[in-house]
N, CA, C and O atoms as a MOPAC input file, in Angstrom:
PM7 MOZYME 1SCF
protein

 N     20.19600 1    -8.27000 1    18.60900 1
 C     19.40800 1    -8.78500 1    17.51100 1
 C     19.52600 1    -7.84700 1    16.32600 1
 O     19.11300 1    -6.70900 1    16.54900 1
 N     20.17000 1    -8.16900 1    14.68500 1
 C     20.16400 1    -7.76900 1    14.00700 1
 C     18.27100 1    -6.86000 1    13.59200 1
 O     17.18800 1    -7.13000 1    14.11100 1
 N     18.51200 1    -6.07400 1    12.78000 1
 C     17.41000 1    -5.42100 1    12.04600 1
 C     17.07300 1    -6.05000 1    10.91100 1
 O     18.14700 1    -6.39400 1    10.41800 1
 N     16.20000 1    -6.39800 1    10.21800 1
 C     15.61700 1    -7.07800 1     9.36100 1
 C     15.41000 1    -6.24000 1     7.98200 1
 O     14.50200 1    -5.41000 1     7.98700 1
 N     16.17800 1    -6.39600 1     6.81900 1
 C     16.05800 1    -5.37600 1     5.93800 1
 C     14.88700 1    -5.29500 1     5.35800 1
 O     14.17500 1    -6.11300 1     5.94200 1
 N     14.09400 1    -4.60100 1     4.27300 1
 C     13.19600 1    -4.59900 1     3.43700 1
 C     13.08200 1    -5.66500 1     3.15100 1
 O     12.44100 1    -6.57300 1     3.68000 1
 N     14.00200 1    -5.62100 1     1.86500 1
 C     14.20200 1    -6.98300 1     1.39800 1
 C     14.32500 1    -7.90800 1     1.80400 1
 O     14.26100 1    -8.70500 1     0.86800 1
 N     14.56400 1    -8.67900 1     3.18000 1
 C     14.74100 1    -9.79400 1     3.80600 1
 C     13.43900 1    -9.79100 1     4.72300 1
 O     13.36100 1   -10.58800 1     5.65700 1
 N     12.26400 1    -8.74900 1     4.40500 1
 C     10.67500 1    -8.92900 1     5.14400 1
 C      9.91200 1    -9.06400 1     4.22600 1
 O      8.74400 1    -9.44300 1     4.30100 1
 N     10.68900 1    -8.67500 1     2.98900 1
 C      9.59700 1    -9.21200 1     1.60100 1
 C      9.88800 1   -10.64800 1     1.16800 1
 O      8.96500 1   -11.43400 1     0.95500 1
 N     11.18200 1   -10.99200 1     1.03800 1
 C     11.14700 1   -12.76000 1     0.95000 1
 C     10.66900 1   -13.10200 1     2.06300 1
 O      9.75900 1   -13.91400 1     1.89700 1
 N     10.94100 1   -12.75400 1     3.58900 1
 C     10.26300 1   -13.69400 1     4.10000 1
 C      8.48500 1   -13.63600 1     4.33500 1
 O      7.86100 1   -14.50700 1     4.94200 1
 N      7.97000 1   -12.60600 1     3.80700 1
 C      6.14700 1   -12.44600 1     3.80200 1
 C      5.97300 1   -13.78100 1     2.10200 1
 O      5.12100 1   -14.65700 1     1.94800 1
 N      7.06300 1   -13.41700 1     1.20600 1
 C      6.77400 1   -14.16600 1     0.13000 1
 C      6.70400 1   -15.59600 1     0.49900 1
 O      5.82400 1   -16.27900 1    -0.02500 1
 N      7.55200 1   -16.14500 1     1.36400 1
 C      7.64100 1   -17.58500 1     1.46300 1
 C      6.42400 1   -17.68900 1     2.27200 1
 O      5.73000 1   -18.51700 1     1.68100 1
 N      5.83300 1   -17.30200 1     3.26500 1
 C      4.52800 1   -17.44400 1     4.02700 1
 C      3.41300 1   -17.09400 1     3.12000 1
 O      2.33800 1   -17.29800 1     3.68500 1
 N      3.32800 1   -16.80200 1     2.34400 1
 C      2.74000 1   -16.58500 1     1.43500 1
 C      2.29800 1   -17.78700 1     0.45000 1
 O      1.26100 1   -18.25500 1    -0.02000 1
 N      3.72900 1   -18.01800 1     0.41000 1
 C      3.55100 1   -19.15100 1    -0.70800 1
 C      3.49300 1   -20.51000 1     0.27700 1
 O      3.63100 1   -21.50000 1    -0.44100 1
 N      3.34700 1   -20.84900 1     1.57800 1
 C      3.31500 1   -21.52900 1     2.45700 1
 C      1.81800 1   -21.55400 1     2.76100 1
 O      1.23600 1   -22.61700 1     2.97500 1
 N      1.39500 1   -20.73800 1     2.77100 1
 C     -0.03400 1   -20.33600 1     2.91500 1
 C     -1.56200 1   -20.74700 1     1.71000 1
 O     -2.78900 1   -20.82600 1     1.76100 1
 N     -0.14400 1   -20.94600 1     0.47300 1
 C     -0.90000 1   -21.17600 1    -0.75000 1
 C     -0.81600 1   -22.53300 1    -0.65300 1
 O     -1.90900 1   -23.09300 1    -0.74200 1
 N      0.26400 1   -23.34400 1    -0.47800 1
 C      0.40600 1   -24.81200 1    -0.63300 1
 C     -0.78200 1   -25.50000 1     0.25700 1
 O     -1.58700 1   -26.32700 1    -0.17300 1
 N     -0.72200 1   -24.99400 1     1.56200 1
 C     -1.69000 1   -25.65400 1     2.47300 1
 C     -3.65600 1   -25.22700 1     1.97300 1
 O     -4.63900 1   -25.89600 1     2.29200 1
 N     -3.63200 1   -24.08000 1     1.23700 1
 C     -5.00400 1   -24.11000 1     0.80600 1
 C     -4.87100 1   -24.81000 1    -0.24900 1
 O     -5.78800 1   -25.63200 1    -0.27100 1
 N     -4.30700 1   -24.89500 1    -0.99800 1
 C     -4.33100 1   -25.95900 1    -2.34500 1
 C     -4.45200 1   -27.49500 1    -1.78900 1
 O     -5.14800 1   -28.36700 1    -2.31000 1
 N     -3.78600 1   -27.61900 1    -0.84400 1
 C     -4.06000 1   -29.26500 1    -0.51200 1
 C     -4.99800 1   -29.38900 1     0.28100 1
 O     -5.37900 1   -30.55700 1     0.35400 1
 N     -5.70800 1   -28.47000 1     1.11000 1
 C     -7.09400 1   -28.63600 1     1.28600 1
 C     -8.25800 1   -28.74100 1     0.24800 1
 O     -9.02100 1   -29.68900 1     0.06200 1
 N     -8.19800 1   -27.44800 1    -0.42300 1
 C     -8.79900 1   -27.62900 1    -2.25800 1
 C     -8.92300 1   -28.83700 1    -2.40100 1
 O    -10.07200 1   -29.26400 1    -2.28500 1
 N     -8.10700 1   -29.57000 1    -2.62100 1
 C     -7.75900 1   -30.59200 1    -3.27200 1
 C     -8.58000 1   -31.98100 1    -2.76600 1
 O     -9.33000 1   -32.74200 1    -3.37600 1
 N     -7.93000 1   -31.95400 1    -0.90500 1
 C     -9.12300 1   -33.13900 1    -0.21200 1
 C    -10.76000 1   -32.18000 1    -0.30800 1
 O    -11.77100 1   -32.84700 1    -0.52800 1
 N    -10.82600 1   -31.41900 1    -0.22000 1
 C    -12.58800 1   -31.07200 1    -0.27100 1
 C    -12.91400 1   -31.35900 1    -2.19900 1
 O    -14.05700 1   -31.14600 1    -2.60400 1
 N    -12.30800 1   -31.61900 1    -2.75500 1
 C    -12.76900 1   -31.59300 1    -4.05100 1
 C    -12.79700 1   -33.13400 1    -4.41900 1
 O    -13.61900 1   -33.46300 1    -5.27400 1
 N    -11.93000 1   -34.18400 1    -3.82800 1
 C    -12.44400 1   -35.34900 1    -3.85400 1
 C    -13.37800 1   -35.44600 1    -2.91700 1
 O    -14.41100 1   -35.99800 1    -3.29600 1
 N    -13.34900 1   -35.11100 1    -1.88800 1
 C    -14.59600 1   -35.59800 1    -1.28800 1
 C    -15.81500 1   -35.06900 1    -1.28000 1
 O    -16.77200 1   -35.30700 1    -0.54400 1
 N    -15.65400 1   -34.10100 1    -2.43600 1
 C    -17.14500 1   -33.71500 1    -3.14100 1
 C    -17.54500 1   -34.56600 1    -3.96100 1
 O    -18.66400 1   -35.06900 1    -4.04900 1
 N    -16.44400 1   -34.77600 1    -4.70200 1
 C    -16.71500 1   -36.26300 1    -6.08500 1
 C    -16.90700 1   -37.44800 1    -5.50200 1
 O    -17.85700 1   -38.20800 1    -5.68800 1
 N    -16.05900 1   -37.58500 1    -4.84600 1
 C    -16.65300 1   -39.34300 1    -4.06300 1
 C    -18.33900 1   -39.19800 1    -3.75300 1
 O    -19.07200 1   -40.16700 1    -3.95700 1
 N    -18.94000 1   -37.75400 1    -3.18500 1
 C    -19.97700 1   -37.85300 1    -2.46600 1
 C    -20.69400 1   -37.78800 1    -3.54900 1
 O    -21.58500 1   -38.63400 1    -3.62700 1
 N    -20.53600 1   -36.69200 1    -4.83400 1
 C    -21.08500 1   -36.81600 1    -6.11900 1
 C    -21.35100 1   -38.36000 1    -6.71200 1
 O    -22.45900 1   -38.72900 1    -7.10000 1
 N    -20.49300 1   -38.96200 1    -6.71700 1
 C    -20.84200 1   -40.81700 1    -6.91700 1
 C    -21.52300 1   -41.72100 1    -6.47400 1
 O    -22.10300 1   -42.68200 1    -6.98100 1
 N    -21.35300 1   -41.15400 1    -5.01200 1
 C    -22.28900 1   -42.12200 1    -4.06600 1
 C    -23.81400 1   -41.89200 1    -3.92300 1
 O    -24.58600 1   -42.53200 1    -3.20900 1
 N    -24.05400 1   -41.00200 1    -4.62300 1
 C    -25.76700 1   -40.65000 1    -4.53300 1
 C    -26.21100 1   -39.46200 1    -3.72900 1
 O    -25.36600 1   -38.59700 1    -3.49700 1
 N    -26.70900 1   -39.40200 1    -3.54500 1
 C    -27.66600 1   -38.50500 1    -2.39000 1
 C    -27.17300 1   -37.53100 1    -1.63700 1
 O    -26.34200 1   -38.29900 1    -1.15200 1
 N    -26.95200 1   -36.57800 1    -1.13100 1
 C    -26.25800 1   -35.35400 1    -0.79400 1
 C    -25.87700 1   -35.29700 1     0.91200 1
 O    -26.21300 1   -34.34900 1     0.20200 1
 N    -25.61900 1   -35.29700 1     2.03900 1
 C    -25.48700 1   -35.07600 1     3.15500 1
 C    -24.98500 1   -33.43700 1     3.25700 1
 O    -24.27200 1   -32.84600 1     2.44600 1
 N    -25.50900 1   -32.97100 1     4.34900 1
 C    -25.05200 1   -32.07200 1     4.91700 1
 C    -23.38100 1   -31.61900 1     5.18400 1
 O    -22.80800 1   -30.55500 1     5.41700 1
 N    -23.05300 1   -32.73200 1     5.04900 1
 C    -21.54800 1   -32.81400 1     4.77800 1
 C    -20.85900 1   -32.09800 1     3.70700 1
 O    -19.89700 1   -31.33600 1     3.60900 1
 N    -21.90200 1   -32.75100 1     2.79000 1
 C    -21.17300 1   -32.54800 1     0.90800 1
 C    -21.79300 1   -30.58500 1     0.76800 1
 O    -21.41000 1   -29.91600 1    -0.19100 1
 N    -22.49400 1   -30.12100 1     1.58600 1
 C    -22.82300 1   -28.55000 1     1.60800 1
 C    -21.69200 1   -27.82200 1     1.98300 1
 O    -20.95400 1   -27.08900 1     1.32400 1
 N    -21.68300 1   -28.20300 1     3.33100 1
 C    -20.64600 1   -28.05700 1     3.87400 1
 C    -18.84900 1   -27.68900 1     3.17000 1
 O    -18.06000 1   -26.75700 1     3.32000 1
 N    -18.83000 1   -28.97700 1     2.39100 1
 C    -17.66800 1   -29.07800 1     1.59400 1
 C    -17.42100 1   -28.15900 1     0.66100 1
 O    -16.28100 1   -27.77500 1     0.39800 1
 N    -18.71600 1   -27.64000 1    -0.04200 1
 C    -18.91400 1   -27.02700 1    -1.20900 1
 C    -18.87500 1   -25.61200 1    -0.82000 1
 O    -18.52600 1   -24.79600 1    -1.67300 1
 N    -19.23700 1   -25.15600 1     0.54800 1
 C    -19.19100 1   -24.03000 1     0.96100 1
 C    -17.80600 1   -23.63600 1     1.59100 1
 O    -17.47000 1   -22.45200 1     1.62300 1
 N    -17.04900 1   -24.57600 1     2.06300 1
 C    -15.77900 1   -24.31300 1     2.42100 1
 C    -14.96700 1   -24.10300 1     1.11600 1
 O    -14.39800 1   -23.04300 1     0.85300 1
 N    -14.96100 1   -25.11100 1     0.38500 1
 C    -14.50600 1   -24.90500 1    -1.24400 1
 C    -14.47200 1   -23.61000 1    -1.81200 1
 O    -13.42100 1   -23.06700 1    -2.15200 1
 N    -15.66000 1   -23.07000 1    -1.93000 1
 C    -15.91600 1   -21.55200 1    -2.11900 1
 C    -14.91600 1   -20.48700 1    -1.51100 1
 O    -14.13200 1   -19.63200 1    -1.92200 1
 N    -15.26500 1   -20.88500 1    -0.58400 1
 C    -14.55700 1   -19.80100 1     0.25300 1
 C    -13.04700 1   -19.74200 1     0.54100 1
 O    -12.49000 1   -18.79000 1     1.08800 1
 N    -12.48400 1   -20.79600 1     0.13900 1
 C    -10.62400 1   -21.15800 1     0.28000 1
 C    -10.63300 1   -20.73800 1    -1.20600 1
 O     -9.61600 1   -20.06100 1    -1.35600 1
 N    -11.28700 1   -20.81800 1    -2.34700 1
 C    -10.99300 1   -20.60700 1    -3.36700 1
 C    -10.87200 1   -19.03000 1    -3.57300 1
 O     -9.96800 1   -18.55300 1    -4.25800 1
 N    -11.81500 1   -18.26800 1    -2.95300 1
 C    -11.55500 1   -16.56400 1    -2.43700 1
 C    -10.40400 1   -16.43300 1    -1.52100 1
 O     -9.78300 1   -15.37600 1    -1.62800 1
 N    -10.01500 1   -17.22500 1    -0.70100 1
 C     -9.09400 1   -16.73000 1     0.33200 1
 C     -7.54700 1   -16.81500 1    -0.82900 1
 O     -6.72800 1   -15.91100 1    -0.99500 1
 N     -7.55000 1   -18.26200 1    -1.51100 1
 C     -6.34800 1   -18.24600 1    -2.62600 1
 C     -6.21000 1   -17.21100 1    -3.64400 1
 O     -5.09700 1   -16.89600 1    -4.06700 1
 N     -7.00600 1   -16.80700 1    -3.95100 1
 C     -7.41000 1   -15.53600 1    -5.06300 1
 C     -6.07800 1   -14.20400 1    -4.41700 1
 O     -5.00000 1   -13.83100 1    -4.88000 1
 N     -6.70900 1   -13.90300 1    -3.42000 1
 C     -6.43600 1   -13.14700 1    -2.28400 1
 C     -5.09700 1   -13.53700 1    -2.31200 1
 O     -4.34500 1   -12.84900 1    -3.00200 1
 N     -4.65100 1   -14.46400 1    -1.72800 1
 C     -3.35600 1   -14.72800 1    -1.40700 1
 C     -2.41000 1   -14.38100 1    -2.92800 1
 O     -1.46700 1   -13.60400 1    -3.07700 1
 N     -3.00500 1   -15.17800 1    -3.80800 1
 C     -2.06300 1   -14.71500 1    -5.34700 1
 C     -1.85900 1   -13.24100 1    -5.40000 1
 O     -0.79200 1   -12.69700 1    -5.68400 1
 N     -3.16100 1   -12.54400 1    -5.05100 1
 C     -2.61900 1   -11.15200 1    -5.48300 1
 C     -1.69900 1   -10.65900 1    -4.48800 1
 O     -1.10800 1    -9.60500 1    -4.72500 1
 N     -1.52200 1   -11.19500 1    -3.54800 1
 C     -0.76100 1   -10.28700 1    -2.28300 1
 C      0.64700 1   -10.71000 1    -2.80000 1
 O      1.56500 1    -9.89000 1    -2.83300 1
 N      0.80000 1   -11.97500 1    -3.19400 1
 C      2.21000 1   -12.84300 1    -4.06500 1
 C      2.40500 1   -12.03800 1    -4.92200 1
 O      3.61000 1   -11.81900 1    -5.04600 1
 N      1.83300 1   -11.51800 1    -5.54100 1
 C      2.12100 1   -10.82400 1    -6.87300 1
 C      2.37900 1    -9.14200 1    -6.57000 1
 O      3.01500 1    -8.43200 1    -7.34800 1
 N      2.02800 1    -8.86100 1    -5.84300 1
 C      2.52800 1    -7.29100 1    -5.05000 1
 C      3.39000 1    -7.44800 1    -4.65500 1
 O      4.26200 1    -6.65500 1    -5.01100 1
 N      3.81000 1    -8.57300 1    -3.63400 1
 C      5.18400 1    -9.07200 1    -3.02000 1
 C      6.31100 1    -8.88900 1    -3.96000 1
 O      7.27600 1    -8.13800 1    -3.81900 1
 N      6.00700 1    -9.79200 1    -5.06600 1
 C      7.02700 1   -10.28600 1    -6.21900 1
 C      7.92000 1    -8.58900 1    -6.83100 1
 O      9.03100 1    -8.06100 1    -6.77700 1
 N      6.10700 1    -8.22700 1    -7.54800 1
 C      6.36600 1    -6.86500 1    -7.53900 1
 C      7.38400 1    -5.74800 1    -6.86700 1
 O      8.13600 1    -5.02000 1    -7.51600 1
 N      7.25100 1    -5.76900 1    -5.46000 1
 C      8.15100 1    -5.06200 1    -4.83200 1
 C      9.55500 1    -5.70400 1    -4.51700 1
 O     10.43100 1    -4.93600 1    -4.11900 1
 N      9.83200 1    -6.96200 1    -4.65100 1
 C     11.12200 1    -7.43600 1    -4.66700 1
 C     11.62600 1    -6.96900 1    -5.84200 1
 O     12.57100 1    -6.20100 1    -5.66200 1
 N     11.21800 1    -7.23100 1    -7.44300 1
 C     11.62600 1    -6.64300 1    -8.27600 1
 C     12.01200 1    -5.27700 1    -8.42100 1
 O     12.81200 1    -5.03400 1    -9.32400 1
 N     11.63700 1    -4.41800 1    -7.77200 1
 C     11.98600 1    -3.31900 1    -7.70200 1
 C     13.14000 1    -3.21600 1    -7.06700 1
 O     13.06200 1    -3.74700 1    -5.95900 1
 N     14.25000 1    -2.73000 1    -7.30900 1
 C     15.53800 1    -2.16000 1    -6.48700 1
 C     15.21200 1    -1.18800 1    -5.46300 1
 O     14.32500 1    -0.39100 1    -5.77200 1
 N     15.71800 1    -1.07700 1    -4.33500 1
 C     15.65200 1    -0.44900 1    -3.26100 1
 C     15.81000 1     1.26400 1    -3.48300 1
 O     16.82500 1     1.62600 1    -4.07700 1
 N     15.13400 1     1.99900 1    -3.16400 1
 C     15.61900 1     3.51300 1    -3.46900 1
 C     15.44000 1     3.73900 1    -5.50500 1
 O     15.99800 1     4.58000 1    -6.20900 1
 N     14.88100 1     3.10400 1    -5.74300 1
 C     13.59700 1     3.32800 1    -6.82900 1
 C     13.06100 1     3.13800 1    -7.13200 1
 O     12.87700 1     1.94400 1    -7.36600 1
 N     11.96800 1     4.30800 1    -7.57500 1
 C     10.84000 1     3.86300 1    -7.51500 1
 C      9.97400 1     2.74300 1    -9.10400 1
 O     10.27200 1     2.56800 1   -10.28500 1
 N      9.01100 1     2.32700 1    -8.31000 1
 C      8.69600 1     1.55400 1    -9.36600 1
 C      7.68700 1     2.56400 1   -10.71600 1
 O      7.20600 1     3.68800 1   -10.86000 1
 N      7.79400 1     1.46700 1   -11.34300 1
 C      7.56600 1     2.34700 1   -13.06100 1
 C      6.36400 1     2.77500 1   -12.99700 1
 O      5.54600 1     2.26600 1   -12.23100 1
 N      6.13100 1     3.60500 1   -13.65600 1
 C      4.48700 1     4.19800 1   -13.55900 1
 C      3.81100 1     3.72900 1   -14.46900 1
 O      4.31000 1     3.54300 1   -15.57900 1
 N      2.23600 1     3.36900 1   -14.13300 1
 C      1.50000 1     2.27900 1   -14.85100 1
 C      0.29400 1     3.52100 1   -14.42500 1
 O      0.27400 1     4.28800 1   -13.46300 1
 N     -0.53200 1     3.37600 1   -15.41000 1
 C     -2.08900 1     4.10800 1   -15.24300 1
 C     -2.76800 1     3.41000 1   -14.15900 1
 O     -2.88400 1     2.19900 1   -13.97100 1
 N     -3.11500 1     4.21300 1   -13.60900 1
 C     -4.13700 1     2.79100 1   -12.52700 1
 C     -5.98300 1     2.94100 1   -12.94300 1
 O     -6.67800 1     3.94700 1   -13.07900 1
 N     -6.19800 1     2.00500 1   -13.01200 1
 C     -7.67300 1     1.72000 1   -13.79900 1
 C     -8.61700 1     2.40300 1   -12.50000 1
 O     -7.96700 1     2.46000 1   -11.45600 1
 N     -9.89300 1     2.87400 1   -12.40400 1
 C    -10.66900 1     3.39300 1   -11.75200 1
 C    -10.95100 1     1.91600 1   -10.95700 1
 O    -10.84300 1     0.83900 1   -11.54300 1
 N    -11.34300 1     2.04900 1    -9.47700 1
 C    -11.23000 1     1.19400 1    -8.91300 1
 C    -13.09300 1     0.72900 1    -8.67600 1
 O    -13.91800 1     1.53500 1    -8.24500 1
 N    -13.45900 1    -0.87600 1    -9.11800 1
 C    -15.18300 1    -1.37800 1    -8.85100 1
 C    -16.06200 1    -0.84800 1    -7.89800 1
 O    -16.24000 1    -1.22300 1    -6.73800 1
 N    -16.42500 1    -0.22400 1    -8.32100 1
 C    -17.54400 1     0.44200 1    -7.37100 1
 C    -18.78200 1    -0.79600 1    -6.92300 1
 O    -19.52000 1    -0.81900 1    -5.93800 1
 N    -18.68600 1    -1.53300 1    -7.79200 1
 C    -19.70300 1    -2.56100 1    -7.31900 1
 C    -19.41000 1    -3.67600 1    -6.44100 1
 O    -18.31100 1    -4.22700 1    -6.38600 1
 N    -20.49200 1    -4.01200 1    -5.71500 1
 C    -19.71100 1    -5.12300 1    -5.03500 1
 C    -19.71900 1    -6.69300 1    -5.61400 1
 O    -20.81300 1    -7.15900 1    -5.93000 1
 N    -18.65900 1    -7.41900 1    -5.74100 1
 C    -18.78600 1    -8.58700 1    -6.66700 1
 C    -19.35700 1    -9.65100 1    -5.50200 1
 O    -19.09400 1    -9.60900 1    -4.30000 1
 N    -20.16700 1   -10.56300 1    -6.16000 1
 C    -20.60700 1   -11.56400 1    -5.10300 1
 C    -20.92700 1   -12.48400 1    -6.63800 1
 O    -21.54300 1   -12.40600 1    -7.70100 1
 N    -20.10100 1   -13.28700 1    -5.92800 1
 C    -20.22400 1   -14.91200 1    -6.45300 1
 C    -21.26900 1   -15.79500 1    -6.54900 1
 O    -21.87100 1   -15.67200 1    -5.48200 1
 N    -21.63600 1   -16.33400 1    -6.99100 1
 C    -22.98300 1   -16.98100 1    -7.49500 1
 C    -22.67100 1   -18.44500 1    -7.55600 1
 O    -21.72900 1   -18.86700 1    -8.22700 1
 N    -23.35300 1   -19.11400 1    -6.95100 1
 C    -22.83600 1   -20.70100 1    -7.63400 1
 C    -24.69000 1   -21.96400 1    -7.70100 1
 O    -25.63500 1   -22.16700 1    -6.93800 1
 N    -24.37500 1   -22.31500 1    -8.70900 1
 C    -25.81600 1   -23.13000 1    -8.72500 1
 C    -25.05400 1   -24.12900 1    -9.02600 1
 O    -24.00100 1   -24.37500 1    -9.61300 1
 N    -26.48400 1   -24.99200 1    -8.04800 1
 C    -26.23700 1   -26.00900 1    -7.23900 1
 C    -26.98000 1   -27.06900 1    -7.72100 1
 O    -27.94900 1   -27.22900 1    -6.98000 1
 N    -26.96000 1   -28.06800 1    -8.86000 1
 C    -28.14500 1   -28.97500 1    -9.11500 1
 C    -28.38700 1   -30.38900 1    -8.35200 1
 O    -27.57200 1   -31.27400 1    -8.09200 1
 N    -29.60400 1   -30.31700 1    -8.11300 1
 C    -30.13600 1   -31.51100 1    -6.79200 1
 C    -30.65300 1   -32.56600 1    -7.66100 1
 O    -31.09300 1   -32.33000 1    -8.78600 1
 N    -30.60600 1   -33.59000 1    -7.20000 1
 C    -31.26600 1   -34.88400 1    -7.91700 1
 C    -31.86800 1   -35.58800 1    -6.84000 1
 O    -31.03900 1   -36.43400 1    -6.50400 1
 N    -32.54900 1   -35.65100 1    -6.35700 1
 C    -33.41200 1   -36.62400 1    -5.11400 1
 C    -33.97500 1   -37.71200 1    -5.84500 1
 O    -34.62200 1   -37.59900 1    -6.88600 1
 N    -33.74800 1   -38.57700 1    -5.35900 1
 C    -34.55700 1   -40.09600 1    -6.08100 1
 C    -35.39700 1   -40.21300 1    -4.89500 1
 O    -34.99100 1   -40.12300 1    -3.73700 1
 N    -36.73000 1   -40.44400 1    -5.30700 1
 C    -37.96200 1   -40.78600 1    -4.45000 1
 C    -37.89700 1   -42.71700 1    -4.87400 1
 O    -37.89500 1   -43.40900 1    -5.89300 1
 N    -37.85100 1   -42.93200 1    -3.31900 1
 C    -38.03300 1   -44.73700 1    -3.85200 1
 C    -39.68000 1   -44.95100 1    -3.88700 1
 O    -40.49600 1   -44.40700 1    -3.14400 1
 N    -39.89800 1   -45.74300 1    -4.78600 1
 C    -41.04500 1   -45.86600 1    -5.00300 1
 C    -42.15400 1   -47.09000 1    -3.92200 1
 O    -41.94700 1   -48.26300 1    -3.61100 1
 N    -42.99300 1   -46.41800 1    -3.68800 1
 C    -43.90600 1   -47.61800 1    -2.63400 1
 C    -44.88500 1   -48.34500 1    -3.86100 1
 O    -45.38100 1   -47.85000 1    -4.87300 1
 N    -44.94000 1   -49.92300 1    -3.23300 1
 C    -45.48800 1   -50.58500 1    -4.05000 1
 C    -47.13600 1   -50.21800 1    -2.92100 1
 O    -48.22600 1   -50.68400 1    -3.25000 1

């Protein structure tokens, strides 16, 4: 069995990568109509939470994935046996980021005669 060069473990992490992105995007995609369909139809189910919370969270996991694509890319661009260019590196967030999302409810009370 041949050895697997650098370069032939960075295209192939890039294509899983970008394999990895297609399939969260087309999930994205069915949870985001079937937030809107449920948005149309009225009234909220446990379902449509559900949806909105998975949504969230593939939308962090894609985030994630771009930057790892973009380090990837990064190091393919680089030629083998030099090094890459020197860039300042910014002090790294000490805070922790947490996402926020509001949520507006509409309940229709049917009315008793």
């Amino acid at each position: 069995m041949s050895e697997m060069t650098q370069e032939d473990a960075l295209r192939l992490a890039d294509a899983l990568v970008g394999q990895a992105l297609k399939e969260t995007e087309a999930r994205c995609g069915v949870l985001a109509e079937f937030i809107g369909d449920s948005d149309r139809a009225g009234p909220k189910a446990s379902d449509w939470s559900k949806a909105i919370r998975e949504l969230s969270a593939l939308h962090g996991y894609r985030s994630e994935l771009l930057r790892r694509r973009s380090l990837i890319q990064q190091a393919l661009d680089c030629p083998v046996g030099q090094s890459p260019k020197k860039v300042a590196l910014s002090p790294p967030d000490r805070a922790v980021r947490r996402t926020q999302h509001q949520v507006q409810v509409q309940v229709r009370v049917p009315r008793r005669s």
